[in-house]
ZAKOLZA-591403 format. One line per field, with one value per residue: residue number from 1; residue in one letter; z, y, x of N, C-alpha, C, O in turn. Coordinates in steps of 0.2 Angstrom, whole numbers, plus 5000, padded with zeros to 4 digits. Each point is the difference from the previous one (the first is absolute). Layout:
// residues N
i = c(NUM | ...)
aa = c(A | ...)
npz = c(Z | ...)
npy = c(Y | ...)
npx = c(X | ...)
capz = c(Z | ...)
capy = c(Y | ...)
capx = c(X | ...)
cpz = c(Z | ...)
cpy = c(Y | ...)
cpx = c(X | ...)
opz = c(Z | ...)
opy = c(Y | ...)
opx = c(X | ...)
This chain:
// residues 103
i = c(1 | 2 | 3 | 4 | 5 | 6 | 7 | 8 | 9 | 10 | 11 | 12 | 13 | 14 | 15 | 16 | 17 | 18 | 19 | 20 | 21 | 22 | 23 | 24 | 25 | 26 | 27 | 28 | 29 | 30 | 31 | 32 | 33 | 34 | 35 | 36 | 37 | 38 | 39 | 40 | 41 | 42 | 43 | 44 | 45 | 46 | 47 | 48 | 49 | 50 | 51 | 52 | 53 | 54 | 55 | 56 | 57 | 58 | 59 | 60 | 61 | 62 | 63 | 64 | 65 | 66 | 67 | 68 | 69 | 70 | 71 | 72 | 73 | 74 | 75 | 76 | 77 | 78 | 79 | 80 | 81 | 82 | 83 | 84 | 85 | 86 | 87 | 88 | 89 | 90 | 91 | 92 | 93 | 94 | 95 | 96 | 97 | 98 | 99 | 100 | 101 | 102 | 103)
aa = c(X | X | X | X | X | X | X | X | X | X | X | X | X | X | X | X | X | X | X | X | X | X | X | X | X | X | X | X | X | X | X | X | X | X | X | X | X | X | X | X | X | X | X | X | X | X | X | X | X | X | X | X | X | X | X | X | X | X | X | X | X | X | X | X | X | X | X | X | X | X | X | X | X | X | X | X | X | X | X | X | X | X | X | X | X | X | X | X | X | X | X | X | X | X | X | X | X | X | X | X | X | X | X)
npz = c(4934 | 4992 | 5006 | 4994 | 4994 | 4991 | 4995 | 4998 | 4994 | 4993 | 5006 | 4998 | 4994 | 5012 | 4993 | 5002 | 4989 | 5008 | 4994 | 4995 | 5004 | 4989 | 5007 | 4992 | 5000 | 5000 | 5002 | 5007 | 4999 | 4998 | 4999 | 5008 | 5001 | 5003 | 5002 | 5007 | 5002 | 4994 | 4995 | 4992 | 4990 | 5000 | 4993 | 5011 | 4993 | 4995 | 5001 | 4998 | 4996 | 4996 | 5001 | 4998 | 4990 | 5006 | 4991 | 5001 | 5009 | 5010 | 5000 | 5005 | 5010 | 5002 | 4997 | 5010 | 4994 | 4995 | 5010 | 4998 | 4997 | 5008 | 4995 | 5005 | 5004 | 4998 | 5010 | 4997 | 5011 | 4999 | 5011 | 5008 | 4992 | 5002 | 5005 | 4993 | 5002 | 4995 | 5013 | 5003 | 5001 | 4987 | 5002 | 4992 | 5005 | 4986 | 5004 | 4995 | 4995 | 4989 | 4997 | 4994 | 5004 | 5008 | 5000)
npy = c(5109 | 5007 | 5003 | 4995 | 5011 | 5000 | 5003 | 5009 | 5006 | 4995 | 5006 | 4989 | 4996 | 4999 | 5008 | 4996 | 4995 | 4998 | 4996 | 4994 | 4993 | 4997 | 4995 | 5008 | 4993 | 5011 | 5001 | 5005 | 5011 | 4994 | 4993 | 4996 | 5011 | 4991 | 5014 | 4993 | 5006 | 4992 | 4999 | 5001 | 4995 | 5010 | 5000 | 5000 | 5010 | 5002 | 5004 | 4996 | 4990 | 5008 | 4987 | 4993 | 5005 | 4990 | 5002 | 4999 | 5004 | 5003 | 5010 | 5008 | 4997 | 5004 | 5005 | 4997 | 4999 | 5007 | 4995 | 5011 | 4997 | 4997 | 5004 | 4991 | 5010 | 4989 | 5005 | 4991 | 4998 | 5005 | 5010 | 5006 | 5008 | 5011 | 5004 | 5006 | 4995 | 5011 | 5003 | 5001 | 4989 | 5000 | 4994 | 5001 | 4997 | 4999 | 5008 | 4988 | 5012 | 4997 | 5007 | 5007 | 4998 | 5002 | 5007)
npx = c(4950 | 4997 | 5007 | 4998 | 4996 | 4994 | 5009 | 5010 | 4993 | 5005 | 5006 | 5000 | 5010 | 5000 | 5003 | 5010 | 4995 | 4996 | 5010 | 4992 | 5008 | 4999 | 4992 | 5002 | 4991 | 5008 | 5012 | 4994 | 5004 | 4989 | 5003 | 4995 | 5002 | 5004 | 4996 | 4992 | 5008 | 4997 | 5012 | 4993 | 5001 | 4993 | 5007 | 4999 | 4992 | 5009 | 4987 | 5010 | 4992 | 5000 | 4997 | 4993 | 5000 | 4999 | 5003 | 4990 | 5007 | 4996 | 5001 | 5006 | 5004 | 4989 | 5011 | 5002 | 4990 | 5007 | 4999 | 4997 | 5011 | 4992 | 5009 | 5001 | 5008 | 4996 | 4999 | 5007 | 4992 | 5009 | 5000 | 4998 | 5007 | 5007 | 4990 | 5004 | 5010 | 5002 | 4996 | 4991 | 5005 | 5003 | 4989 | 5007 | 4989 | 5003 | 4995 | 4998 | 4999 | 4998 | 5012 | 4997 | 5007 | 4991 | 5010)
capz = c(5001 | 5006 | 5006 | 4998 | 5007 | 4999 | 5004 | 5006 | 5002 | 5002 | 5004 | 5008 | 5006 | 4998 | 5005 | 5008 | 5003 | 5002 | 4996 | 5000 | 4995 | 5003 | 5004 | 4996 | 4996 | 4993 | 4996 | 5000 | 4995 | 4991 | 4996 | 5002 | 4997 | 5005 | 4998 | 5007 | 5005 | 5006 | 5007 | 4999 | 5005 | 5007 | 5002 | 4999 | 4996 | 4999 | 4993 | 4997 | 4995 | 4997 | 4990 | 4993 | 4998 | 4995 | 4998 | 5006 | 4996 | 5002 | 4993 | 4992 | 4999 | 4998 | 4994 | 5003 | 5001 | 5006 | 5003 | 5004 | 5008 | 5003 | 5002 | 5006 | 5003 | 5009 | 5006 | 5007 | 5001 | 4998 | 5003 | 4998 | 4996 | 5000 | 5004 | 5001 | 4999 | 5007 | 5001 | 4993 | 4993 | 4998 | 4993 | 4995 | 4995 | 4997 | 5005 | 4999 | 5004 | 5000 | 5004 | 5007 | 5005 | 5004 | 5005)
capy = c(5004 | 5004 | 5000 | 5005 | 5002 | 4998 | 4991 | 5004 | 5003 | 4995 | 4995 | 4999 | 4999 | 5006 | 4998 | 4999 | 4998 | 4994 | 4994 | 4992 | 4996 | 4994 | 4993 | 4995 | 4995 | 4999 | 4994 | 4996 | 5001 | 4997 | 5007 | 5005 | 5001 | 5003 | 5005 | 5002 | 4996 | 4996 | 5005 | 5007 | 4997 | 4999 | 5004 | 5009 | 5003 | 5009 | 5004 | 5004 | 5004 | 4997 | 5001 | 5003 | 4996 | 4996 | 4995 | 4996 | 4994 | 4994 | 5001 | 5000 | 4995 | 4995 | 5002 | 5005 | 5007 | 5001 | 5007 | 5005 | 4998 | 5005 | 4997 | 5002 | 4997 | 5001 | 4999 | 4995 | 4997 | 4993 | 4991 | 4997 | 4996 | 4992 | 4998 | 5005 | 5010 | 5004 | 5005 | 5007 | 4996 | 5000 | 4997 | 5002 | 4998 | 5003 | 4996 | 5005 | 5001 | 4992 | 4994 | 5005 | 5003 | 5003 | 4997)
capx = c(4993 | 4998 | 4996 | 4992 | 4995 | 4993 | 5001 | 4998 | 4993 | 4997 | 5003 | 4998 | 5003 | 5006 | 5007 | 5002 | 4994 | 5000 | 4996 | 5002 | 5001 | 4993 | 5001 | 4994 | 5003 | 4994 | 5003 | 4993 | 4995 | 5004 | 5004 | 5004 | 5006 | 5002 | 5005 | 5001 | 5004 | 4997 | 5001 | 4999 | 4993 | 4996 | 5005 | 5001 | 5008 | 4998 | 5002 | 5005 | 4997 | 4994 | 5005 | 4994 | 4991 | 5001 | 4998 | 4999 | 5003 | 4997 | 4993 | 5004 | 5001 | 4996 | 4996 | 4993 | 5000 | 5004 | 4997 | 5006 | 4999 | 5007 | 5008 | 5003 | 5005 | 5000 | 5005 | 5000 | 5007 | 5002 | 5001 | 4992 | 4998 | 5005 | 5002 | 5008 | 5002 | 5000 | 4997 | 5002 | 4998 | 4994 | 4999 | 4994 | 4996 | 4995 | 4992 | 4995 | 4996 | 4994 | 5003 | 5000 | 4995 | 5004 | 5004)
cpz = c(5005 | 5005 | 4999 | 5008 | 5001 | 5001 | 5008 | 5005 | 4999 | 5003 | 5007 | 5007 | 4996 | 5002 | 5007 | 5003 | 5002 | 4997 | 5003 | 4992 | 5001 | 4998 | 4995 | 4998 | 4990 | 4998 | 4999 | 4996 | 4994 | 4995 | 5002 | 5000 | 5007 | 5002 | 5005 | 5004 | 5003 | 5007 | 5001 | 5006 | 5007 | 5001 | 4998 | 5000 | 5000 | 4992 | 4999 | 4995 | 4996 | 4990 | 4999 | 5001 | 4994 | 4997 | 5005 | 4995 | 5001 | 4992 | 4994 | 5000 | 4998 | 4993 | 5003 | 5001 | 5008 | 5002 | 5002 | 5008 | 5003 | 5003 | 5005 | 5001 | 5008 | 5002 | 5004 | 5003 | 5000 | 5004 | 5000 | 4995 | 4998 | 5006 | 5000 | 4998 | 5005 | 4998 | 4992 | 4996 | 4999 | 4994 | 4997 | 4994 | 4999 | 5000 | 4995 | 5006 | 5004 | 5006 | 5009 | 5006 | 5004 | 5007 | 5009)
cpy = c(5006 | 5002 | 5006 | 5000 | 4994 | 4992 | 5000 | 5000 | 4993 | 4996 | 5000 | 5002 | 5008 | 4998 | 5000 | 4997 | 4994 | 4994 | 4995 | 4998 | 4998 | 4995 | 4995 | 4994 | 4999 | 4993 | 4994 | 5000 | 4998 | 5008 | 5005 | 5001 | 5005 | 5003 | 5001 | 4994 | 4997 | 5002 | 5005 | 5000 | 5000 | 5005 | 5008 | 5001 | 5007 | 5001 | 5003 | 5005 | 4999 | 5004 | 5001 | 4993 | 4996 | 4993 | 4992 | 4992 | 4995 | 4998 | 4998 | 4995 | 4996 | 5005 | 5004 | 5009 | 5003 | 5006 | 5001 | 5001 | 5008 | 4995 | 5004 | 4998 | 5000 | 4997 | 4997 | 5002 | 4992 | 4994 | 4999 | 4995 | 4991 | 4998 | 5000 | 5006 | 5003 | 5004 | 5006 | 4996 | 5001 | 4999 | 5006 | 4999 | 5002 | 4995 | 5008 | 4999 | 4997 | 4993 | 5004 | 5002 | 5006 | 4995 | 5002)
cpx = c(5002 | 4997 | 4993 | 4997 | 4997 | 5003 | 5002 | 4997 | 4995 | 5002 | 4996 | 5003 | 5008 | 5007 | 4997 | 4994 | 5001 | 4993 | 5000 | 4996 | 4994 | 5004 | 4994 | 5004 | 4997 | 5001 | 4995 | 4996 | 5004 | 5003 | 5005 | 5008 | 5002 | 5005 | 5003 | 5004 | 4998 | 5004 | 4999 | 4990 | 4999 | 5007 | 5000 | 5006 | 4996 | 5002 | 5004 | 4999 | 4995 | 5004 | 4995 | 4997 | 5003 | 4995 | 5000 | 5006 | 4997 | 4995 | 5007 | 5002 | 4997 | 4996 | 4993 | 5001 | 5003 | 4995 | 5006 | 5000 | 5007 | 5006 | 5002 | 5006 | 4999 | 5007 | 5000 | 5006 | 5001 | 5002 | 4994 | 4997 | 5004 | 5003 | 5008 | 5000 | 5001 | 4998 | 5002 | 4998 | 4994 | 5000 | 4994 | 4998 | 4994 | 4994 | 4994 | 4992 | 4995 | 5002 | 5000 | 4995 | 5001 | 5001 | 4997)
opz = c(5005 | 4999 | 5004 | 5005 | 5005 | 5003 | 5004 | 5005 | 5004 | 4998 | 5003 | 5005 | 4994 | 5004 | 5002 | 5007 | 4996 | 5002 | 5005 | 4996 | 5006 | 4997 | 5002 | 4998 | 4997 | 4999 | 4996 | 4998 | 4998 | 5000 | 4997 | 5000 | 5001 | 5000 | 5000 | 5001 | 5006 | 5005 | 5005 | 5005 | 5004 | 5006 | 4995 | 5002 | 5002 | 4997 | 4999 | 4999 | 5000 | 4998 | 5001 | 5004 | 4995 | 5005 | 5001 | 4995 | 4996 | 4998 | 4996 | 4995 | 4997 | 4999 | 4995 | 5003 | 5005 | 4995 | 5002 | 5004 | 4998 | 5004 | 4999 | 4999 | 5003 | 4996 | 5004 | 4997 | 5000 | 4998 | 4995 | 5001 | 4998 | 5001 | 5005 | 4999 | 5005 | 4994 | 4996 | 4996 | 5005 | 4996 | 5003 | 4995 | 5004 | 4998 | 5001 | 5004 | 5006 | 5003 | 5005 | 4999 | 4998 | 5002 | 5005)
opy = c(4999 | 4999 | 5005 | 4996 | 4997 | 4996 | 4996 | 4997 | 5000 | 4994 | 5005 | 5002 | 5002 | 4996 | 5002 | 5001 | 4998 | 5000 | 5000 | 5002 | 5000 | 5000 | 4995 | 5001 | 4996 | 4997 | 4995 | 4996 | 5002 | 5006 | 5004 | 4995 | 5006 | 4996 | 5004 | 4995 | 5002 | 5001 | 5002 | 5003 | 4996 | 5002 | 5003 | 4998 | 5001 | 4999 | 5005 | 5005 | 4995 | 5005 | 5006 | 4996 | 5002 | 4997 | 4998 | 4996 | 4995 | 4994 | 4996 | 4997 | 4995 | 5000 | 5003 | 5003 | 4998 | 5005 | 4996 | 5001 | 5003 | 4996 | 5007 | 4994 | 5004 | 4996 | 5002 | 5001 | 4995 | 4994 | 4996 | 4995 | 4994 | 4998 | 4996 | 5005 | 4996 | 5002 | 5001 | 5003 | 5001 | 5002 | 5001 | 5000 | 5002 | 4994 | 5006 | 4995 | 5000 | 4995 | 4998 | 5002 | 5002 | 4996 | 4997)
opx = c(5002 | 4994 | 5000 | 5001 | 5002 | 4997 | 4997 | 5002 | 4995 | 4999 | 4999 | 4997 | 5001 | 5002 | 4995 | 5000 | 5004 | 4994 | 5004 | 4996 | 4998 | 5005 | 4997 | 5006 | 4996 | 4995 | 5002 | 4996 | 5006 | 4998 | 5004 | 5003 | 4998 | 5005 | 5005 | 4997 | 5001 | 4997 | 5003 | 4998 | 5002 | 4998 | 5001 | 5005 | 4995 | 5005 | 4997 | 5003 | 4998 | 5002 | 5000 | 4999 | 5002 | 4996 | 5005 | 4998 | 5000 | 4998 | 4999 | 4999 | 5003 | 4993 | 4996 | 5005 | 4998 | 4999 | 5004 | 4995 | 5005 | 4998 | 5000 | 5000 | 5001 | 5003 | 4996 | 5006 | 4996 | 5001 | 4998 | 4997 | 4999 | 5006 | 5001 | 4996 | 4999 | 5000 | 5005 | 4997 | 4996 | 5004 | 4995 | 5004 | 4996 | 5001 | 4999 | 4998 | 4999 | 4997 | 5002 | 4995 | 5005 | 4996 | 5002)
């Protein structure tokens, strides 16, 4: 898919912005198909970038209409989250929008 003004342009959060993950528990709710890192969760990173506008997987795994969501590559540093590693490590993961907050 290419990057269009208009998917873009609807994005909430920009490169170099500072996120937190939400810290919600969906897992509780029956149906659902969860896309988001439970290590990843309650945890700040920075948007690197924003891919475009995709079809919400949480919906395509259970056959339901996908409303189109914005994909973001955010940036952690990484002792924080696995507790090892050294200063400069970092993990990056694509975290759609619905899963984010601002930090």
């Amino acid at each position: 898919m290419s990057l269009g003004a208009r998917e873009v342009g609807s994005a909430r959060f920009s490169a170099g912005q500072a996120v937190r993950v939400k810290d919600s528990k969906p897992e509780q709710v029956a149906r659902l198909h969860l896309r988001t890192p439970h290590y990843a969760r309650g945890r700040i990173g920075r948007v690197e970038r924003v891919l475009g506008t995709f079809p919400n997987p949480e919906d395509i795994a259970f056959n339901r209409p996908a409303e189109p969501r914005v994909l973001y590559h955010v940036l952690f540093d990484q002792p924080p989250v696995w507790g090892e590693g050294q200063q400069g490590d970092t993990l990056l993961i694509e975290l759609f929008e619905h899963w984010l907050e601002e930090a």
